[in-house]
PQR file of N, CA, C, O and H, with PARSE charges and radii, in Angstrom:
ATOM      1  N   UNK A   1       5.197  26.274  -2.339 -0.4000 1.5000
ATOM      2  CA  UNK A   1       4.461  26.217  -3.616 -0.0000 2.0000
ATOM      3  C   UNK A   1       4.402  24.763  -4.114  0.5500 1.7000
ATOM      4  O   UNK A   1       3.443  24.362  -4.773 -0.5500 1.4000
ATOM      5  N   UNK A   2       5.441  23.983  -3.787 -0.4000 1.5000
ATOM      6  CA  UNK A   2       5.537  22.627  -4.182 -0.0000 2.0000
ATOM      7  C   UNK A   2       4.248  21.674  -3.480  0.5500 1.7000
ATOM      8  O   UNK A   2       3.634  20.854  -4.161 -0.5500 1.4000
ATOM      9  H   UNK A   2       6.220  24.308  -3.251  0.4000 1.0000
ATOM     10  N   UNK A   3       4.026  21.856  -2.398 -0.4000 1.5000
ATOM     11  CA  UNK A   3       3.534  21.473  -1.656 -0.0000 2.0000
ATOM     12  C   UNK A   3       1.791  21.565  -2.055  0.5500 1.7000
ATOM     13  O   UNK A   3       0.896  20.801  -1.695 -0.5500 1.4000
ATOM     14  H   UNK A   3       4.525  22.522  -1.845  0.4000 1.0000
ATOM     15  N   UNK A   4       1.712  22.746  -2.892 -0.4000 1.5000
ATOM     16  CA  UNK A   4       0.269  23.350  -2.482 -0.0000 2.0000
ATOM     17  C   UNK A   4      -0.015  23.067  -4.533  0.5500 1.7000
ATOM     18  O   UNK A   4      -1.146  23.025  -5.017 -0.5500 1.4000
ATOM     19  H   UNK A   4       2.439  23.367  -3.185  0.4000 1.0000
ATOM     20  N   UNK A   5       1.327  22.912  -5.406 -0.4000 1.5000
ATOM     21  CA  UNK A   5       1.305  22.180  -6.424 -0.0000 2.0000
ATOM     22  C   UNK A   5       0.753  20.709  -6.685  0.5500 1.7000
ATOM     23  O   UNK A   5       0.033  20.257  -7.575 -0.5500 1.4000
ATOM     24  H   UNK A   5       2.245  22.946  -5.013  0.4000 1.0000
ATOM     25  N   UNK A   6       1.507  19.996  -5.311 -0.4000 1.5000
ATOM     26  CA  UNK A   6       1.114  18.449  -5.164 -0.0000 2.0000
ATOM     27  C   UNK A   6       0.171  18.402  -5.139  0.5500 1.7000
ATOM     28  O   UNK A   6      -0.362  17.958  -6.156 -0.5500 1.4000
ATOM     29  H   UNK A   6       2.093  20.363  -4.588  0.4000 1.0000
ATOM     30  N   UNK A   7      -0.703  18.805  -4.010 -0.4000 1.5000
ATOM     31  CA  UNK A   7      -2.080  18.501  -3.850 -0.0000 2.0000
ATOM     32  C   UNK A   7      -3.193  18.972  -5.195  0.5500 1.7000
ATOM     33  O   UNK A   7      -4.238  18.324  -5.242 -0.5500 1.4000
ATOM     34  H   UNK A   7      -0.270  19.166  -3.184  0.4000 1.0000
ATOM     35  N   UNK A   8      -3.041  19.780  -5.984 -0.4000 1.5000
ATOM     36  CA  UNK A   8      -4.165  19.992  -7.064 -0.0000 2.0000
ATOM     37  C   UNK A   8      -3.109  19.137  -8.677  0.5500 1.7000
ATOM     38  O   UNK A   8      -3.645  18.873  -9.753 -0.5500 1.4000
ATOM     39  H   UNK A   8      -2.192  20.307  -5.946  0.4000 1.0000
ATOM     40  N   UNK A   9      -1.745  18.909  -8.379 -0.4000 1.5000
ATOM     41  CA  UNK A   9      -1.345  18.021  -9.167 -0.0000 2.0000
ATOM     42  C   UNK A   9      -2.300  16.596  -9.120  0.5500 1.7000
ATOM     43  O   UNK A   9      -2.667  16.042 -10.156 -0.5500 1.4000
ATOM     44  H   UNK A   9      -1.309  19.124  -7.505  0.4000 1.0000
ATOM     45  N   UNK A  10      -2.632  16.110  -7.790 -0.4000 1.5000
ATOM     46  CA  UNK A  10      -2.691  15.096  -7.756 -0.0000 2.0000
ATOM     47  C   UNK A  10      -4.266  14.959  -8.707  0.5500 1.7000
ATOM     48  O   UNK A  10      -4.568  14.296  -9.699 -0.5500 1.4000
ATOM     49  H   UNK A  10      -2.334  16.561  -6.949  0.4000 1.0000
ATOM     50  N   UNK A  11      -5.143  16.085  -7.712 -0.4000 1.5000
ATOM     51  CA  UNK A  11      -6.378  16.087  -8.601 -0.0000 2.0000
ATOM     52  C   UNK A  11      -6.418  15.742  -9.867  0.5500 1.7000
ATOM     53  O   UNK A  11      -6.708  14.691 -10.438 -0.5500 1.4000
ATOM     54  H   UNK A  11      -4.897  16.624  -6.907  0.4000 1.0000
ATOM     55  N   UNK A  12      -5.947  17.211 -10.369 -0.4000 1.5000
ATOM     56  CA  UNK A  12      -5.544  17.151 -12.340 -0.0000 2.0000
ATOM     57  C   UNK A  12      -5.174  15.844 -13.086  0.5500 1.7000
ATOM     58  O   UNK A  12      -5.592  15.556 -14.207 -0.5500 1.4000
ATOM     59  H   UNK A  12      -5.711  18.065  -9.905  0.4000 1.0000
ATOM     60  N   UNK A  13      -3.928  14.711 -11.957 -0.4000 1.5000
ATOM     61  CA  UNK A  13      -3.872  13.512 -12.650 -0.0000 2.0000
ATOM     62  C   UNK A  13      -4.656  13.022 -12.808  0.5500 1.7000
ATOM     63  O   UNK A  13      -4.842  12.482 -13.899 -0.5500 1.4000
ATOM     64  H   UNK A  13      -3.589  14.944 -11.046  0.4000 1.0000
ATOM     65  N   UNK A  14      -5.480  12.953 -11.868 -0.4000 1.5000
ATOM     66  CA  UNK A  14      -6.433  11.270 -11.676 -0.0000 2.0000
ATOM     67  C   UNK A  14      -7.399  11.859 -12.039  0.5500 1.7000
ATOM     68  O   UNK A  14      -8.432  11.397 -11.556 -0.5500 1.4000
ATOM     69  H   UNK A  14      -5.329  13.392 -10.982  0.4000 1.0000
ATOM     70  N   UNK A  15      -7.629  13.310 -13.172 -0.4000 1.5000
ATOM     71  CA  UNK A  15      -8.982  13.378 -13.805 -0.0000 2.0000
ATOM     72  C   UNK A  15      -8.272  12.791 -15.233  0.5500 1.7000
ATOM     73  O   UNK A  15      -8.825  11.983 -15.979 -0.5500 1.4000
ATOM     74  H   UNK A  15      -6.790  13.686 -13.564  0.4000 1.0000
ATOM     75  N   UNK A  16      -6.958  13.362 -15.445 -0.4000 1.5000
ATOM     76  CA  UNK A  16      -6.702  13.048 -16.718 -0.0000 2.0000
ATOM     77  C   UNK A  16      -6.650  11.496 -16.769  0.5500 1.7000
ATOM     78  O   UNK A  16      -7.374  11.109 -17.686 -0.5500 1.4000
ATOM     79  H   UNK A  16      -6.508  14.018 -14.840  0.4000 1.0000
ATOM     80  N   UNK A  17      -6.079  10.514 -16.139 -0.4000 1.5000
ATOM     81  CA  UNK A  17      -5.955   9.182 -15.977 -0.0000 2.0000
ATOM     82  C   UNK A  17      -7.884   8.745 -16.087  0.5500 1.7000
ATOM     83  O   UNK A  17      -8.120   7.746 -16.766 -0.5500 1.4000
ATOM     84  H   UNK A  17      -5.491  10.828 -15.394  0.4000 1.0000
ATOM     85  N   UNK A  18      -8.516   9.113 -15.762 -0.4000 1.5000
ATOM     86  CA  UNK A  18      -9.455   8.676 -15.700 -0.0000 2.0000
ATOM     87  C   UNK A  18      -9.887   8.984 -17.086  0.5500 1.7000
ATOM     88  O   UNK A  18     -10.392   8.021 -17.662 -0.5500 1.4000
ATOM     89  H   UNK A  18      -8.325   9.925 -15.211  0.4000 1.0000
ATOM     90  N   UNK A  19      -9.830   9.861 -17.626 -0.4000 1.5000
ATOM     91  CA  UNK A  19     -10.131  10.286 -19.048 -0.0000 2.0000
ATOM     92  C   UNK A  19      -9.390   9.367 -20.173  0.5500 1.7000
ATOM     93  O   UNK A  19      -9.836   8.767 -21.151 -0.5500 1.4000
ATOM     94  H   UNK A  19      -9.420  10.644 -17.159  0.4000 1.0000
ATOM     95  N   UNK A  20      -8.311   9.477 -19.732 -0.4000 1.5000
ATOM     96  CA  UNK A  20      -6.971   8.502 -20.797 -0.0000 2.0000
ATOM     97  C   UNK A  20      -7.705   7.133 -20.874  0.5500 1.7000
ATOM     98  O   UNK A  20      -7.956   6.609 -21.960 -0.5500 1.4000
ATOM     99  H   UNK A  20      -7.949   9.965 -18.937  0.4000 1.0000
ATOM    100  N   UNK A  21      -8.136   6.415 -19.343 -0.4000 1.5000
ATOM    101  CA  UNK A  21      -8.408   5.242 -19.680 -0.0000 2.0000
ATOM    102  C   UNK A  21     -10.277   5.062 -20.549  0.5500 1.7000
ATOM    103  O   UNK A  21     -10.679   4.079 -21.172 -0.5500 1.4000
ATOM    104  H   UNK A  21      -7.932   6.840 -18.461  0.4000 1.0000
ATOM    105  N   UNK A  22     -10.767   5.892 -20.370 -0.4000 1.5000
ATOM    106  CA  UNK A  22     -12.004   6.086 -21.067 -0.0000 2.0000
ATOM    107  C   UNK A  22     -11.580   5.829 -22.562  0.5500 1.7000
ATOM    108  O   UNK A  22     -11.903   4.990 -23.403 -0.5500 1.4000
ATOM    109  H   UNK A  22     -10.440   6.690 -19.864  0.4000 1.0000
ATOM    110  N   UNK A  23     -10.806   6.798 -22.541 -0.4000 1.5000
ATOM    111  CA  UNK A  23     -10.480   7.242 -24.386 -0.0000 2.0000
ATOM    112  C   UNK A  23      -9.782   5.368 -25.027  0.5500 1.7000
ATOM    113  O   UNK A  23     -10.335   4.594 -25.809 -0.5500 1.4000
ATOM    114  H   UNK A  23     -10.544   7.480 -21.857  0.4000 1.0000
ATOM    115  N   UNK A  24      -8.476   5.213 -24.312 -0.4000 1.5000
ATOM    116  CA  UNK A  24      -7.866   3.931 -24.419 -0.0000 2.0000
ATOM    117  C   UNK A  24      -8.144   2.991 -24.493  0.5500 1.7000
ATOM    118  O   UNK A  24      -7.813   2.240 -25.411 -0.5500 1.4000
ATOM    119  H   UNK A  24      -8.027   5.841 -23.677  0.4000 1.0000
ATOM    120  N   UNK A  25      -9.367   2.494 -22.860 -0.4000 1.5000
ATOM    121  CA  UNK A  25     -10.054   1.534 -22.980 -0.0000 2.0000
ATOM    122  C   UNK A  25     -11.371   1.668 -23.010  0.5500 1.7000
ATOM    123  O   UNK A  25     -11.938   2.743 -22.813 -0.5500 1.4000
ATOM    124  H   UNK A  25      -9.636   3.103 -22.114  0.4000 1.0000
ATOM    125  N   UNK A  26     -12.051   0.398 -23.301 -0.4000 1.5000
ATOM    126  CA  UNK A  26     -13.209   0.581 -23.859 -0.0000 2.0000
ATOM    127  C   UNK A  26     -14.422   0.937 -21.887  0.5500 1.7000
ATOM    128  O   UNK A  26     -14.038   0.352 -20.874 -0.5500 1.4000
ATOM    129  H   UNK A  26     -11.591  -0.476 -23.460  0.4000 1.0000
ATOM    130  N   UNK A  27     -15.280   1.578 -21.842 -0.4000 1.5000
ATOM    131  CA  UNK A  27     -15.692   2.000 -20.962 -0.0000 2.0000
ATOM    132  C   UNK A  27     -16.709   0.831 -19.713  0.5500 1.7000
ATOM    133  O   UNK A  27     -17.146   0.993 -18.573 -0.5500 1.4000
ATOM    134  H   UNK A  27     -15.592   2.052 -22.665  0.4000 1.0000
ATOM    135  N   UNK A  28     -16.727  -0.359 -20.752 -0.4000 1.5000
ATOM    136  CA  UNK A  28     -16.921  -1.847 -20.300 -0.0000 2.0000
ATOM    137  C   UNK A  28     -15.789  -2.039 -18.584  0.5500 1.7000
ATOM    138  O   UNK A  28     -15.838  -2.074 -17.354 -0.5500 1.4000
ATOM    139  H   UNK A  28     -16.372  -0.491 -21.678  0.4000 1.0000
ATOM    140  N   UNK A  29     -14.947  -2.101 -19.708 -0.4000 1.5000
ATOM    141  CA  UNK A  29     -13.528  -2.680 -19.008 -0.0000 2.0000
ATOM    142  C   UNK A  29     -13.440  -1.640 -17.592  0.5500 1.7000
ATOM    143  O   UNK A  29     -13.240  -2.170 -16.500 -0.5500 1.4000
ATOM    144  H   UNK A  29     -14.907  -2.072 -20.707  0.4000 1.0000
ATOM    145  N   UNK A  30     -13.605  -0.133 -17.700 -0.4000 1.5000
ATOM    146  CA  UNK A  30     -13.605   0.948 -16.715 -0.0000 2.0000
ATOM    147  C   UNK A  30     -14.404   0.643 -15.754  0.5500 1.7000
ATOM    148  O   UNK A  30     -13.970   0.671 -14.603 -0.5500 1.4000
ATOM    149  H   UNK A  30     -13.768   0.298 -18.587  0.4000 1.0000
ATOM    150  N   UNK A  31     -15.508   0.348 -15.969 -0.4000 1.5000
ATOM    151  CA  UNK A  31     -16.562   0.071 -15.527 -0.0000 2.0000
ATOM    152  C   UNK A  31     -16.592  -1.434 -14.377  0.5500 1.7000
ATOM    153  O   UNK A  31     -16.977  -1.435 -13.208 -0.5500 1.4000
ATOM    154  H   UNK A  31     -15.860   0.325 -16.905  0.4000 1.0000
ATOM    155  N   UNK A  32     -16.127  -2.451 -15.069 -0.4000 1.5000
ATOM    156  CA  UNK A  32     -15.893  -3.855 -14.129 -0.0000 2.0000
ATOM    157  C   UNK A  32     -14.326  -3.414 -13.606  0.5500 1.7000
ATOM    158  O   UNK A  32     -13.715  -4.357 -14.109 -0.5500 1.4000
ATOM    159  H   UNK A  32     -15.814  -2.450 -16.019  0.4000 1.0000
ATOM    160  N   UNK A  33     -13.617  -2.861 -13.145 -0.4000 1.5000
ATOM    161  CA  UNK A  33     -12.371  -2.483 -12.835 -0.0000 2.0000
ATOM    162  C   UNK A  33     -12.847  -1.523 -11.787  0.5500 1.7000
ATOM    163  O   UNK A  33     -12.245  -1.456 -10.715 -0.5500 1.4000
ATOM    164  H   UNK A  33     -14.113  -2.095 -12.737  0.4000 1.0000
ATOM    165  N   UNK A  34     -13.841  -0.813 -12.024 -0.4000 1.5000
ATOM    166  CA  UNK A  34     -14.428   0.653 -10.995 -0.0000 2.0000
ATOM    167  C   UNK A  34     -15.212  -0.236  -9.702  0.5500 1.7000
ATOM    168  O   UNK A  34     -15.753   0.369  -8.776 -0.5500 1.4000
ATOM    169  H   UNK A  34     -14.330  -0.867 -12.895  0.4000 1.0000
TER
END
């Protein structure tokens, strides 16, 4: 279960991280960084 956790953990982060830095930083900055 850990295993099969990791892999859609990982998804779920890097939508929320991608969202956090939207919200945080300004979408300029996302953007020349992307």
């Amino acid at each position: 279960m850990q295993r099969d956790s990791g892999h859609i953990v990982t998804q779920h982060q890097r939508l929320f991280f991608v969202a956090d830095a939207y919200r945080n930083r300004p979408p300029i900055r996302v953007v020349a960084e992307g």
